[in-house]
C-alpha positions in Angstrom: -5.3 12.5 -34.1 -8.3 12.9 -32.3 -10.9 10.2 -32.0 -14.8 10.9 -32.0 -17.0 8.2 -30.5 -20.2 7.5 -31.4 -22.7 5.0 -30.2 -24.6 2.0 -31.1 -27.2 0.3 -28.5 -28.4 -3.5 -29.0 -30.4 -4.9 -26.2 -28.0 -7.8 -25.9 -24.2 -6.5 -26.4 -23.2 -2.6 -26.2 -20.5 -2.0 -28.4 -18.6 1.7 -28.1 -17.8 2.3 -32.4 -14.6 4.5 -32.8 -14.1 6.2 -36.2 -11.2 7.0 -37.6 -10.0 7.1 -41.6 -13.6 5.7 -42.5 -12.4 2.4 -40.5 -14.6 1.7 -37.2 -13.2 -0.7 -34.8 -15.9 -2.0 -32.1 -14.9 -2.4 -28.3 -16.9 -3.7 -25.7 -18.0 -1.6 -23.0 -16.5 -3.0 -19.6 -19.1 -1.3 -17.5 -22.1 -3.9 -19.3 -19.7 -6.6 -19.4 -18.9 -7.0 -16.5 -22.4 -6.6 -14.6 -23.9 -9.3 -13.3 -27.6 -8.7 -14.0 -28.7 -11.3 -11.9 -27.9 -9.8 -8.5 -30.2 -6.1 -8.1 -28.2 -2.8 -7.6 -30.4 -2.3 -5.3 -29.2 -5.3 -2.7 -25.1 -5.7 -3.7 -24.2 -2.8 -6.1 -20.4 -4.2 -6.1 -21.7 -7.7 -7.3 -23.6 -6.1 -9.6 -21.4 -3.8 -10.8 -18.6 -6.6 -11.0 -20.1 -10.1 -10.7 -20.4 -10.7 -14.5 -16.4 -10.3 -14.6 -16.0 -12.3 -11.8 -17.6 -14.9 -13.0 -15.5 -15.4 -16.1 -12.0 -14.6 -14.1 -11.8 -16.6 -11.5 -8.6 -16.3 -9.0 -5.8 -17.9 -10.8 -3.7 -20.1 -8.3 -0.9 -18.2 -8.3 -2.9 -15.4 -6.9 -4.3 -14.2 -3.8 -7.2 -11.9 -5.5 -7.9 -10.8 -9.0 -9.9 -7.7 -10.4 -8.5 -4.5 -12.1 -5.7 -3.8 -9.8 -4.2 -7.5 -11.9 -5.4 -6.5 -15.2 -3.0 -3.2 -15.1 -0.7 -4.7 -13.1 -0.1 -7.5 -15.7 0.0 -4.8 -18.7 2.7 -3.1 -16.6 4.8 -6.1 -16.0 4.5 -7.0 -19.2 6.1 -3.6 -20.5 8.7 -4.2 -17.7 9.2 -7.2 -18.7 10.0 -5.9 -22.0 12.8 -3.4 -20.7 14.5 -6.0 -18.5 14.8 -8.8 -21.5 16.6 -6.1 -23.7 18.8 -5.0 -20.9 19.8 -8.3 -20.2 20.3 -9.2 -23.5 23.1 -6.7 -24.1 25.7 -7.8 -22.3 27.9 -4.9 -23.5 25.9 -2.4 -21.7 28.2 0.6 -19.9 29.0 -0.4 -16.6 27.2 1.7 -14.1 24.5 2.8 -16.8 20.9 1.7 -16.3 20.5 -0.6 -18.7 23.5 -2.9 -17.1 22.2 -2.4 -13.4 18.3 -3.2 -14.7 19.8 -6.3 -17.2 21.9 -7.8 -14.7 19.9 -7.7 -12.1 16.8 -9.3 -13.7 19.3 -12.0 -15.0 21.0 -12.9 -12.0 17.1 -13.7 -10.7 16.4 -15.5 -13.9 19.8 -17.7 -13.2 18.3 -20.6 -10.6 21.5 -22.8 -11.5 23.7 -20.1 -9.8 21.5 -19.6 -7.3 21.1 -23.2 -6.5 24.9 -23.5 -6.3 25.1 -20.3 -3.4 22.9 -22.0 -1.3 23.0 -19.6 2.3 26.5 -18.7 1.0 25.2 -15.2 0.0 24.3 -14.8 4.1 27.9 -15.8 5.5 29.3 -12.4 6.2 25.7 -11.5 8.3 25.9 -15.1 9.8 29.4 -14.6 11.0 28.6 -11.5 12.6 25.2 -13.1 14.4 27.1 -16.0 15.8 30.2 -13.3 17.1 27.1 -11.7 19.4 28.5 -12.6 23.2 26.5 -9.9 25.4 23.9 -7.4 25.2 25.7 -4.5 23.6 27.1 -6.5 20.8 23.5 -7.9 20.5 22.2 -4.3 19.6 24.9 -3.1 17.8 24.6 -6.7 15.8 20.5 -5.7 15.4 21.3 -2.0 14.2 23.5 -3.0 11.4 20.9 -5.8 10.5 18.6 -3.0 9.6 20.9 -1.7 7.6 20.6 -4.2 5.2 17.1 -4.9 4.8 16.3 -6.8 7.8 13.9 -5.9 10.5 14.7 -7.7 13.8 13.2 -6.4 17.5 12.4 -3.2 16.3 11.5 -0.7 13.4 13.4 1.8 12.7 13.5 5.0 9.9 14.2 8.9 9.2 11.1 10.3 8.2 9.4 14.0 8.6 8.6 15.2 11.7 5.4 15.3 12.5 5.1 18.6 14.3 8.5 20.7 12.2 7.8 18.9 8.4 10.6 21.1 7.3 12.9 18.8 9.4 13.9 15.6 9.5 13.7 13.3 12.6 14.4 9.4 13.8 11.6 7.5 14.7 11.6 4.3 16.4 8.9 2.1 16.2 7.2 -1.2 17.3 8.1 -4.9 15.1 10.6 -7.7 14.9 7.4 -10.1 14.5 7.6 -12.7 11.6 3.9 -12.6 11.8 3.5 -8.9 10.9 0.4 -8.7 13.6 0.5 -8.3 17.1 -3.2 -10.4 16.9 -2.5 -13.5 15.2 0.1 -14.5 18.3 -3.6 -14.0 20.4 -6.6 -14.5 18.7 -8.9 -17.4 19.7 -10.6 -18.2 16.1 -10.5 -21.6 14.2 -8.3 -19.8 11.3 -5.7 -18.1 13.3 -5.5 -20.2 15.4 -4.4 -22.6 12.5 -1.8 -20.1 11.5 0.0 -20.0 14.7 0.2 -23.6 14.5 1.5 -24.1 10.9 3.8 -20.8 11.6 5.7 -22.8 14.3 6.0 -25.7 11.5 7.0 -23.3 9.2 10.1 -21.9 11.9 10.7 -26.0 12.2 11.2 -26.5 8.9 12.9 -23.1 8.0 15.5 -24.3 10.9 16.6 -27.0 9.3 16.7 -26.1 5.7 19.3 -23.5 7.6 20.9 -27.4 9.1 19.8 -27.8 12.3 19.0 -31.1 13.1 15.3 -31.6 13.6 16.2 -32.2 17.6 17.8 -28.5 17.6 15.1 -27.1 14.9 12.1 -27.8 17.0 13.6 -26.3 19.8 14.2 -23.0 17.6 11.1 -22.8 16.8 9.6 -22.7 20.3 12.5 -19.9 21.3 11.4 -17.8 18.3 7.5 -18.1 18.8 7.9 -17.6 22.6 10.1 -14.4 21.7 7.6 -13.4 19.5 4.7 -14.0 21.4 6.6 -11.8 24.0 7.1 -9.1 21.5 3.4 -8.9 20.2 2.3 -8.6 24.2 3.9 -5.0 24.5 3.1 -4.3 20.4 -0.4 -1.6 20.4 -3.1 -2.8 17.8 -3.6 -1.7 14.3 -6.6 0.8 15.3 -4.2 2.6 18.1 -1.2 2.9 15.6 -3.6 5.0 13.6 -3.9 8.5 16.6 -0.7 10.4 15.5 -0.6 12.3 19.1 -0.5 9.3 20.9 2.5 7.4 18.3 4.3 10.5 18.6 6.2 10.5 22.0 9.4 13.2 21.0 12.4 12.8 23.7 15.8 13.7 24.4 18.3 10.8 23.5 19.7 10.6 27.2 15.7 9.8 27.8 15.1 7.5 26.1 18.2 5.6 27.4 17.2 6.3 30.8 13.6 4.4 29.9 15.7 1.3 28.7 18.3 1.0 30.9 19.9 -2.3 29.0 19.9 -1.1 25.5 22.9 1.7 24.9 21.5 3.2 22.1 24.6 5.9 21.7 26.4 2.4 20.3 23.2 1.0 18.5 23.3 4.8 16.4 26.1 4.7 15.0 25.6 1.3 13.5 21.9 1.9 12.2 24.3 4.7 10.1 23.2 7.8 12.4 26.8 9.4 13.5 25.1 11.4 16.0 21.8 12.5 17.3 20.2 14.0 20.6 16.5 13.3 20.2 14.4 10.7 19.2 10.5 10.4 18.3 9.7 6.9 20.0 6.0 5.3 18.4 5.5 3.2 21.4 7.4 4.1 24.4 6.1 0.8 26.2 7.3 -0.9 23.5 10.9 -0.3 24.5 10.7 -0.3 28.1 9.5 -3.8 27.4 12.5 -5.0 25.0 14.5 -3.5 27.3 13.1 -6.5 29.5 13.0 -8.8 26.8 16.7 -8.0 25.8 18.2 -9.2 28.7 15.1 -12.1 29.9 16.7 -14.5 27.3 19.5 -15.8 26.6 22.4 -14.6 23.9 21.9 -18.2 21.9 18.2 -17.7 21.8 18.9 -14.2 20.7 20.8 -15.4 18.1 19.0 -17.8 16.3 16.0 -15.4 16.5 18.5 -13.5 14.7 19.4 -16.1 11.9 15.4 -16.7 11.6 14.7 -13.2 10.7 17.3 -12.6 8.2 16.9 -15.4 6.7 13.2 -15.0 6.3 14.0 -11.2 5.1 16.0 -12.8 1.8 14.2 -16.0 2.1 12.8 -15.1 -1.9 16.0 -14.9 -3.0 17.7 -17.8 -2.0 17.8 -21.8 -3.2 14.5 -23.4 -4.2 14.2 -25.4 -1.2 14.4 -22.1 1.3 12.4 -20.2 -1.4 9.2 -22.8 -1.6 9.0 -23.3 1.6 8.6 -19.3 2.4 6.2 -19.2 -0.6 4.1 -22.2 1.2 4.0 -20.6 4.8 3.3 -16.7 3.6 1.4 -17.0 0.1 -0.4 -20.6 0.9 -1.5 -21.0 4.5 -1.7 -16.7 5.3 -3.4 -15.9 1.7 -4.5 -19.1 -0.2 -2.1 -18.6 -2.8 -1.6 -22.3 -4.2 1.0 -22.1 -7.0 4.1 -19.8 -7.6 3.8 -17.4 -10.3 5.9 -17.4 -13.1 9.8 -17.2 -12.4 9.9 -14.3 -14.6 6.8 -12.4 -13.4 8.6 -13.1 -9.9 11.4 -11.7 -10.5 10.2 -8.9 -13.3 8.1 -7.4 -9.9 11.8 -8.1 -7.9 13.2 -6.0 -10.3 11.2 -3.2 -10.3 11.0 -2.9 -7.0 14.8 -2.9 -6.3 15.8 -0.6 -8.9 12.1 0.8 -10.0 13.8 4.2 -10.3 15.8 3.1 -13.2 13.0 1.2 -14.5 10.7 4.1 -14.3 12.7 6.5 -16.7 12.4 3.7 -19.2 8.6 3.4 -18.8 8.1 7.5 -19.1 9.8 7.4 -22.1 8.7 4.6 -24.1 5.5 3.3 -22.5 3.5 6.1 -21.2 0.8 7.0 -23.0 1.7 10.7 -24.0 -0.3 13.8 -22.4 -1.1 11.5 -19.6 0.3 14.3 -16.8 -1.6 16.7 -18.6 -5.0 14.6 -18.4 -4.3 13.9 -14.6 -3.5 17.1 -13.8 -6.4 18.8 -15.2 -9.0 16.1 -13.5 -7.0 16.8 -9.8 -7.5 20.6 -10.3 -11.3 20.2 -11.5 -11.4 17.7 -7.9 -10.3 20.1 -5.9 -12.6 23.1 -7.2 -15.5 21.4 -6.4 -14.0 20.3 -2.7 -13.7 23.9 -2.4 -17.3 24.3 -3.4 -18.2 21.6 -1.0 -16.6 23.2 2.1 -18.1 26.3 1.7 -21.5 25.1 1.6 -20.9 22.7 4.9 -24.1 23.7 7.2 -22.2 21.7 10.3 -18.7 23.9 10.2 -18.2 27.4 11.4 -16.7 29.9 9.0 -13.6 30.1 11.4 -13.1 26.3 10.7 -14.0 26.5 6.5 -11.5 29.4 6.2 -8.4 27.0 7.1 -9.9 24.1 5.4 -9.8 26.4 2.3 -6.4 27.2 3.0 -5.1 23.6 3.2 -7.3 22.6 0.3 -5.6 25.4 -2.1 -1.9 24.4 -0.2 -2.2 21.0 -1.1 0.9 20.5 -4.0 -0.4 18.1 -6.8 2.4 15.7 -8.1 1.1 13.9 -11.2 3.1 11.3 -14.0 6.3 11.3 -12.9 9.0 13.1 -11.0 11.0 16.5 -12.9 14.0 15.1 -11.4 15.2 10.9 -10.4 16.6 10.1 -7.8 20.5 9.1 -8.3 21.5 5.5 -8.0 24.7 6.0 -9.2 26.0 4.3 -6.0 24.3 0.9 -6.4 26.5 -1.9 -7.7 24.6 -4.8 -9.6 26.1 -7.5 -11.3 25.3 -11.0 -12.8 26.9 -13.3 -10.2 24.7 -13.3 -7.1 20.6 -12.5 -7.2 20.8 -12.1 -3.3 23.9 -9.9 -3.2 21.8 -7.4 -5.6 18.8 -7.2 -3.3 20.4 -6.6 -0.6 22.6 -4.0 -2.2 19.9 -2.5 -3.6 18.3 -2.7 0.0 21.2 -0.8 1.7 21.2 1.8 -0.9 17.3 2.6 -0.3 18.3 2.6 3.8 21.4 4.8 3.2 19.1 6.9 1.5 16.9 7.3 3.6 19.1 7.7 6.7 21.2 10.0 4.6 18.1 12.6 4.7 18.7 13.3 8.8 20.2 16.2 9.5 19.2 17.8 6.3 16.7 19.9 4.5 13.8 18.0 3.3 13.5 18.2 -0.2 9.5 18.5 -1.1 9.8 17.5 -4.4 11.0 14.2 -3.4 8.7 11.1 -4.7 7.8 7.9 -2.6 6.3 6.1 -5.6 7.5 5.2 -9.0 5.2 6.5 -11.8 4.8 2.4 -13.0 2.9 1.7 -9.6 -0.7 1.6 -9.8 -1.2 3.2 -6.6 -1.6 6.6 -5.1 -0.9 8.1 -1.6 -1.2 11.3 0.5 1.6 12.7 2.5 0.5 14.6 5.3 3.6 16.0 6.6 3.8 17.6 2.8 0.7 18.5 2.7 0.3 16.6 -0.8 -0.7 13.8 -3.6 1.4 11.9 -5.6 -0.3 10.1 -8.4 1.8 8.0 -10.5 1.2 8.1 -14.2 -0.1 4.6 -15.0 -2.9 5.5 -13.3 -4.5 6.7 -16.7 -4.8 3.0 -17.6 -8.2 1.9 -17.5 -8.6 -1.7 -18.6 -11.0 -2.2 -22.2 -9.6 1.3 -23.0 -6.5 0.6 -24.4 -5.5 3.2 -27.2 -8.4 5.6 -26.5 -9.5 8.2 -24.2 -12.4 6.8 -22.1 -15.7 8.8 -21.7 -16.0 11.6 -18.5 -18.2 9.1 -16.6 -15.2 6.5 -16.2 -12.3 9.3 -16.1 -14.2 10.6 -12.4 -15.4 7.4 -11.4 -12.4 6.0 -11.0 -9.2 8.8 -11.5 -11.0 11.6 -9.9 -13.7 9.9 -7.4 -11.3 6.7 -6.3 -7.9 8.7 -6.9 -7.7 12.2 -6.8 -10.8 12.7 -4.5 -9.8 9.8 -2.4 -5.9 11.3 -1.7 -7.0 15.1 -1.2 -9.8 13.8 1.1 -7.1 11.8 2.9 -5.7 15.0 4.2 -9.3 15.7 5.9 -9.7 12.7 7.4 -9.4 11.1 11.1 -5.8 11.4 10.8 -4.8 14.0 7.8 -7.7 16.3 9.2 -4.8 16.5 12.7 -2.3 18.2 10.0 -2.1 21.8 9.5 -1.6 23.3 5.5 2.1 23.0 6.3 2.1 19.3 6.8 2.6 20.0 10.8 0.9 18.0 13.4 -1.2 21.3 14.7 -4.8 21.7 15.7 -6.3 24.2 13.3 -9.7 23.3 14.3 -12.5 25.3 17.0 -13.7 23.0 19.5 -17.0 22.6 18.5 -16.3 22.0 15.3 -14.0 19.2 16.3 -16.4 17.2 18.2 -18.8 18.0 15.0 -16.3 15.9 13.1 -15.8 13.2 15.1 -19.4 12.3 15.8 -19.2 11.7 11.9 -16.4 9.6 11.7 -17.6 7.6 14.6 -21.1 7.3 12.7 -19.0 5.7 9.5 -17.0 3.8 12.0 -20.3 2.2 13.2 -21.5 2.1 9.9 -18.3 -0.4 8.7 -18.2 -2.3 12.2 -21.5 -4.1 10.8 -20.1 -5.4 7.6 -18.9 -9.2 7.4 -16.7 -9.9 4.6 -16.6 -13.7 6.2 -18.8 -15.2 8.2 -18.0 -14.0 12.0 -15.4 -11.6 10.8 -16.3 -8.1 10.5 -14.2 -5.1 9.0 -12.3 -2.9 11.6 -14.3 0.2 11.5 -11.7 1.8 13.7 -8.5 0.5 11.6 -10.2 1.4 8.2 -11.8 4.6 8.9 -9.4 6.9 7.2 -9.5 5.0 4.6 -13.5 4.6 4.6 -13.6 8.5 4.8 -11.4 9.2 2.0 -13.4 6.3 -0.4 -16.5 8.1 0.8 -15.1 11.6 0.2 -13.6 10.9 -3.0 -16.4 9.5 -4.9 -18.7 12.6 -3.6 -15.9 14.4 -4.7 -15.7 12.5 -8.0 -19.8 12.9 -8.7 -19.5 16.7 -8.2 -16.8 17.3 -10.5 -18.1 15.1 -13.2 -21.4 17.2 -13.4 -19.5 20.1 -14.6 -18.6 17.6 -17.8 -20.6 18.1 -21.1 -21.7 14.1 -20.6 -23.5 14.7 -17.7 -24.7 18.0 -18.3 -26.4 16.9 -21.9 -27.5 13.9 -20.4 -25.6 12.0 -22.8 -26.3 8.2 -22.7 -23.7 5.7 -23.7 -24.5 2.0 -23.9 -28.1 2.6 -22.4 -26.9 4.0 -19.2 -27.6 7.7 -17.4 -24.3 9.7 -17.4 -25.4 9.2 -13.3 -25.2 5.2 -13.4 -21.8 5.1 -15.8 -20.4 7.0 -13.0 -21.3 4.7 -10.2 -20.6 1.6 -12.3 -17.3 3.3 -13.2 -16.6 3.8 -9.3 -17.4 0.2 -9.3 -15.1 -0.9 -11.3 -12.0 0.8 -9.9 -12.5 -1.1 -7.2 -13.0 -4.9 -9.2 -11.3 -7.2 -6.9 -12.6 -10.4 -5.5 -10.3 -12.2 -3.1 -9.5 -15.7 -1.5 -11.0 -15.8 1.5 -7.5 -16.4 3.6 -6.7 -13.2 2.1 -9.5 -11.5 3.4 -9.4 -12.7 6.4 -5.4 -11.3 6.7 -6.9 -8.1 5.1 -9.4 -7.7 7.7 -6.9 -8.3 10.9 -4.0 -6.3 9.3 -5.1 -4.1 6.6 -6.5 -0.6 7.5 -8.4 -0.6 3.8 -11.3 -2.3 3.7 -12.3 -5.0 1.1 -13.0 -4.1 -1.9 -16.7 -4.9 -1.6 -17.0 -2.3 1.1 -15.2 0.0 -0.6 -18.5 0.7 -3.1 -21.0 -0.2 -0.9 -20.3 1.7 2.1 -19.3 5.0 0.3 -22.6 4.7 -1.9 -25.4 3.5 0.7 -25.0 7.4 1.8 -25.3 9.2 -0.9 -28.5 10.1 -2.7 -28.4 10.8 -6.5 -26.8 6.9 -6.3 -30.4 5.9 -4.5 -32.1 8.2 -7.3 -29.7 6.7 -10.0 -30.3 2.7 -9.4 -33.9 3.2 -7.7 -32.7 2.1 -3.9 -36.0 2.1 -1.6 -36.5 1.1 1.8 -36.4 -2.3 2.4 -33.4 -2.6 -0.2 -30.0 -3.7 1.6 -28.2 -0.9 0.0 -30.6 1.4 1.6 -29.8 3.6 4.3 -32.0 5.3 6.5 -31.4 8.9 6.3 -30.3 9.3 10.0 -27.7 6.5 9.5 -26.3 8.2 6.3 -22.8 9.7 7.0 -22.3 13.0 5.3 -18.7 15.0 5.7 -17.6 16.4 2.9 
């Protein structure tokens, strides 16, 4: 049955009336609610926008941020939650079927007596192998097969498109092995990380001898690991330079790429990182490697191994006894992102769950907990987004017809996967069962990486998806030329049951979704991929230097922002992201002006169909954050915060001046010179 809305306006609440059988049911209208009028629109929009919200939800202590990206994420685990109690409660399900992989695994989590009881035993067989290393090539071989398994030691390592033949598969090798994440916080001088480094080598001290050194032997681990880290991070590029793809894509015959690191016979390593055979190799960071190859063979086979030990254990550190488990919680969700206290076991291990076997999970969610027409509603918004991006590029006074003519063509190439996959992947292989939690994570772990390394050497299937339609998230693939956007993405909080108005539908799935992904494939990096998802310039060369005087104007535009007093947002690390925010709520403004709200003027809750719109962008980005989260954000994130998000995007665009009054003078005001205009 369909539902007509009508409105009712008091000068101290806004209540949206539905009507339906002669019964009207009142709901509050989020986008008053959660304003907080004392701040002007006209010097923080995002506070504005959000403050009143903020104000009544503060960050819980088990958190690291809260805002909307919580609110759907607890309906979600909630529904989850929901399909891995009745899987666990029948104990008769098939073997093998879904419902006994999904049950058993969340109860194996749920069982902290048996876990207790394992201790490290779930480790021995990948302990016994570490401690067999004796020389260099069993090191590597010992390293390759720890990837395998879910672990990430001295390097990264995956099968992936490649860049420049997307109809192929390829096997990249990459920078890592740091228990840090971030080649900066080993370097940087500030108070904070500084503090970091320091608690991180407690952290290794105390991890060393919950694994029973003594604490003699554990502080001397801990000085090995962080010296071998620190020595890893020196020849590790930073975040801004992982983002050119020409210069992270250095393509080479096999026999070069052992000739660059003499030490390391990566022929042997192969094989055990599951690849039978192979002649080339795409290597990120060729100085990377030439400098393990250094590193390799600078220490010594003990230190090697209990760098070793260190990082698997802190791979399945989640999973293991409570003692192991707190302490991991302490060092990575306490000192790195203010997180003060655990969430609940069963929200822990309900997100473990769906993560290991989210596939399964998934089909469960489509069926019984999707709100029905959703693919239909989200497909129709991404086509009306990408009709008026169309629109857009036409009308572009800085780019040559030349140029606009393949835009257009990638624009109309680019394949729109919405709701959920036609086909699942098949799991079949995975064994789960209700005696060890760690045993299932890392079998569900070596089924994802023999997966994935399965892929090389065949064709690559384009209707594969990298996202389960239960994540609230979206993403762009370049090398496919396409978005994926999963189907809980119709959820917008305070609209439970009901279809919200056009304002919020673009403001936050068209402008901060759809527009956002499909500009993603025109920005710093996505703008470098042709309309078959090949790393090819399809740009003249005037237009190319056109393009990049813009990005480097938003680039300058974001370097001034200071989430935190003397830290300032990465305008190089974040501006794909920056130009896609920016892009998608242009995007999002156009598309909703086609809509009957806007053009009647329609005015719901005392607000122009122009201001729902920028308070509906607004809220799809409500987060506020701990400020030890920002601060990691800020050094390893290439989105930045959420504040920035709606602020920088809408100090350059004018029907938001028009729309909320902004004059000069006002902080959201930007002069008109400053303004960065792209698509």
């Amino acid at each position: 049955m369909q539902l007509k809305t009508k409105l009712t306006i008091s000068a101290f609440t806004a209540l949206l009336v539905v009507s339906c059988n002669k019964k009207e049911i009142q709901f509050e209208d989020p986008l008053i609610t959660n304003r907080d009028t004392t701040v002007s629109p006209t010097e923080d929009f995002f506070h504005y926008a959000n403050g009143g919200w903020f104000k009544k939800h503060p960050i819980p202590d088990s958190e690291s941020s809260n805002g909307i990206f919580r609110m759907i994420g607890d309906t979600i685990n909630a529904q989850i939650k929901d399909i891995c109690e009745k899987s666990a409660k029948n104990e008769d399900a098939p073997k093998g079927s879904n419902e006994q992989k999904i049950g058993d695994f969340y109860a194996s989590g749920m069982d902290t007596l048996a876990i207790e009881k394992m201790g490290l035993k779930p480790l021995a067989m990948q302990f016994a192998k570490i401690q067999a290393v004796q020389d260099v090539p069993s090191l590597m071989n010992t390293i390759g097969y720890l990837h395998t398994i879910g672990a990430g030691p001295a390097f990264s390592f995956y099968v992936s498109q490649d860049d420049k033949i997307s109809s192929k598969h390829a096997l990249f090798f990459s920078q890592g092995g740091l228990g840090l994440g971030n080649r900066d916080y080993y370097f940087n001088t500030d108070e904070q990380t500084v503090k970091i480094r320091t608690e991180y080598a407690k952290h290794l001290e105390v991890m060393m001898q919950l694994m029973g050194e003594d604490a003699a032997a554990a502080k001397s681990a801990s000085a090995t690991i962080m010296k071998m880290e620190t020595d890893l991070a020196k020849i590790s590029r930073k975040l801004e330079a992982l983002r050119d793809p020409v210069k992270n894509y250095n393509k080479m015959p096999l026999a070069q790429f052992k000739a660059s690191t003499p030490a390391i016979a990566w022929e042997n390593v192969l094989p055990q990182l599951g690849v039978a055979k192979a002649d080339t190799v795409i290597v990120g960071q060729p100085e990377f490697f030439k400098g393990l190859d250094k590193i390799v063979t600078t220490y010594s086979i003990d230190d090697w191994k209990t760098y070793l030990k260190w990082d698997l254990v802190n791979s399945y550190a989640p999973y293991l006894n409570n003692a192991i488990e707190k302490q991991n919680f302490a060092f990575y969700s306490t000192v790195m992102n203010g997180v003060k206290k655990q969430k609940p076991r069963w929200k822990r291990i309900v997100e473990e769950t769906d993560g290991a076997l989210g596939e399964l999970v998934g089909q469960v969610y489509v069926a019984d907990y999707l709100p029905k027409g959703s693919k239909e509603k989200l497909l129709e918004i991404g086509n009306n987004i990408r009709d008026v991006y169309a629109e857009h590029i036409k009308k572009l006074d800085w780019m040559s017809e030349a140029t606009k003519k393949k835009a257009l063509n990638k624009l109309s190439k680019i394949v729109m996967k919405v709701g959920y996959p036609d086909k699942w992947k098949d799991m079949s292989s995975v064994v789960i069962n209700r005696g060890t939690y760690c045993a299932n994570v890392m079998a569900a772990n070596k089924w994802s990486y023999d997966y994935m390394v399965k892929k090389f050497g065949k064709p690559v299937d384009r209707t594969e998806w990298s996202m389960f339609p239960q994540t609230y998230n979206a993403y762009y693939n370049p090398s496919n030329n396409e978005i994926v956007v999963p189907a809980c993405n119709i959820l917008v909080p305070g609209f439970e049951g009901r279809m919200p108005d056009d304002a919020i539908l673009y403001g936050i799935i068209g402008g901060s979704t759809f527009g956002h992904e499909i500009t993603h494939g025109f920005d710093d990096q996505g703008s470098q991929y042709d309309e078959n998802g090949n790393l090819k310039n399809w740009w003249t060369a005037e237009d190319l230097a056109k393009f990049k005087q813009k990005t480097k104007l938003i680039v300058e535009q974001f370097n001034k922002f200071e989430p935190l007093k003397g830290k300032f947002v990465n305008g190089d690390a974040t501006q794909g992201e920056n130009i896609a925010d920016l892009g998608g709520v242009v995007m999002g403004f156009e598309a909703f002006k086609k809509s009957p709200q806007y053009k009647n003027k329609e005015k719901i809750s005392g607000l122009t169909p122009e201001q729902r719109y920028f308070l509906a962008y607004g809220y799809a980005w409500m987060v506020h954050a701990k400020d030890e989260a920002l601060a990691r954000q800020i050094m390893t994130d290439v989105h930045s915060p959420a504040q920035f998000r709606v602020n920088g995007p809408l100090m350059n665009i004018p029907e938001f001046y028009k729309a909320f009054n902004i004059k000069p003078g006002n902080k959201m005001y930007q002069p008109d010179n400053l303004r960065v205009v792209i698509w």
